[in-house]
ZAMARGU-4260 file (C-alpha; in steps of 0.2 Angstrom, whole numbers, plus 5000, padded with zeros to 4 digits):
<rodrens>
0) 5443/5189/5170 | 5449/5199/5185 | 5434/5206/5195 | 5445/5212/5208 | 5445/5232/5214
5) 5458/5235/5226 | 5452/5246/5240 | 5468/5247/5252 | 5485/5238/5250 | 5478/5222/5261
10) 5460/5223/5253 | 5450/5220/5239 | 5433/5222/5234 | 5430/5206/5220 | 5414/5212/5211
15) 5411/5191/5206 | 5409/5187/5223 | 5402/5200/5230 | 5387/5209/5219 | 5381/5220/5231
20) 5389/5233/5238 | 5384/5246/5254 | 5397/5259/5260 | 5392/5266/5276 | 5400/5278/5289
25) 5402/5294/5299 | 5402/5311/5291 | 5419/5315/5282 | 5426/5296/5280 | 5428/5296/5263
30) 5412/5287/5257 | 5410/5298/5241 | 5425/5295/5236 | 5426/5276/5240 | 5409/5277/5229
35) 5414/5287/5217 | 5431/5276/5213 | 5422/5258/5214 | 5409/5262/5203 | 5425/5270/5189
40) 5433/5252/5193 | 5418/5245/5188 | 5413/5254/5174 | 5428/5251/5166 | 5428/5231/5169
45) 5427/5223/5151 | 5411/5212/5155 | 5397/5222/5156 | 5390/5230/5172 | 5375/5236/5180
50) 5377/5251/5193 | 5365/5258/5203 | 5367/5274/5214 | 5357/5279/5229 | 5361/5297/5235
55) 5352/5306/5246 | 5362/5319/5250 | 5364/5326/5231 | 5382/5324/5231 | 5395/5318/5221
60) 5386/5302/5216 | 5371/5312/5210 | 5381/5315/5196 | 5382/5300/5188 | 5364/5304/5184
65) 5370/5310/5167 | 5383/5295/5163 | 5373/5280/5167 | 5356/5272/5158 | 5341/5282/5164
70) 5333/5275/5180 | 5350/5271/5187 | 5354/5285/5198 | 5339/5289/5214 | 5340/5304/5224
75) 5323/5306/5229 | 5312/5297/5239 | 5303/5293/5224 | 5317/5290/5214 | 5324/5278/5228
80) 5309/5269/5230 | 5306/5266/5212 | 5324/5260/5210 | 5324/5248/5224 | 5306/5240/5218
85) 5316/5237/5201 | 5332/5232/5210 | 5321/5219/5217 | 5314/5214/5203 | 5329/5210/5195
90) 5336/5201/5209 | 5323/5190/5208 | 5323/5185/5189 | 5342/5181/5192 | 5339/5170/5204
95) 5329/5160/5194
</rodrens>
């Protein structure tokens, strides 16, 4: 199975080796839109997938809210929180 998203010509973004992802940047760098086109990559992957969406701002990410499994999407700082604990959370029973 190829796990691989490709992000520019010279790189990729392999979702097997890699788990976690963070995109970070100035104002106006495209990081919605990077966001937006990994999480369609990989919701469209055959295996399945777990995506969770922190967006503050209330954006284009935001949403998602009504695609994805409840609890999956946070834009408050309640919502956030709570998603992170159960981020966690899972983390750790995988690690087991």
């Amino acid at each position: 199975m190829n796990y691989s998203i490709p992000i520019t010509k010279s790189i990729n973004y392999d979702a097997a080796k890699q788990i976690n992802c963070l995109i970070g940047g100035p104002r106006g760098m495209g990081k919605s839109w990077l966001g937006m086109y990994i999480a369609n990559k990989l919701a469209t992957l055959e295996v399945h997938t777990q995506l969770f969406i922190i967006d503050y701002k209330q954006s284009d990410a935001s949403r998602l809210n009504s695609l994805l499994p409840e609890k999956r999407v946070a834009c408050t700082k309640e919502e956030i929180f709570s998603l992170l604990e159960h981020f966690i959370n899972l983390m750790h029973l995988w690690a087991v």
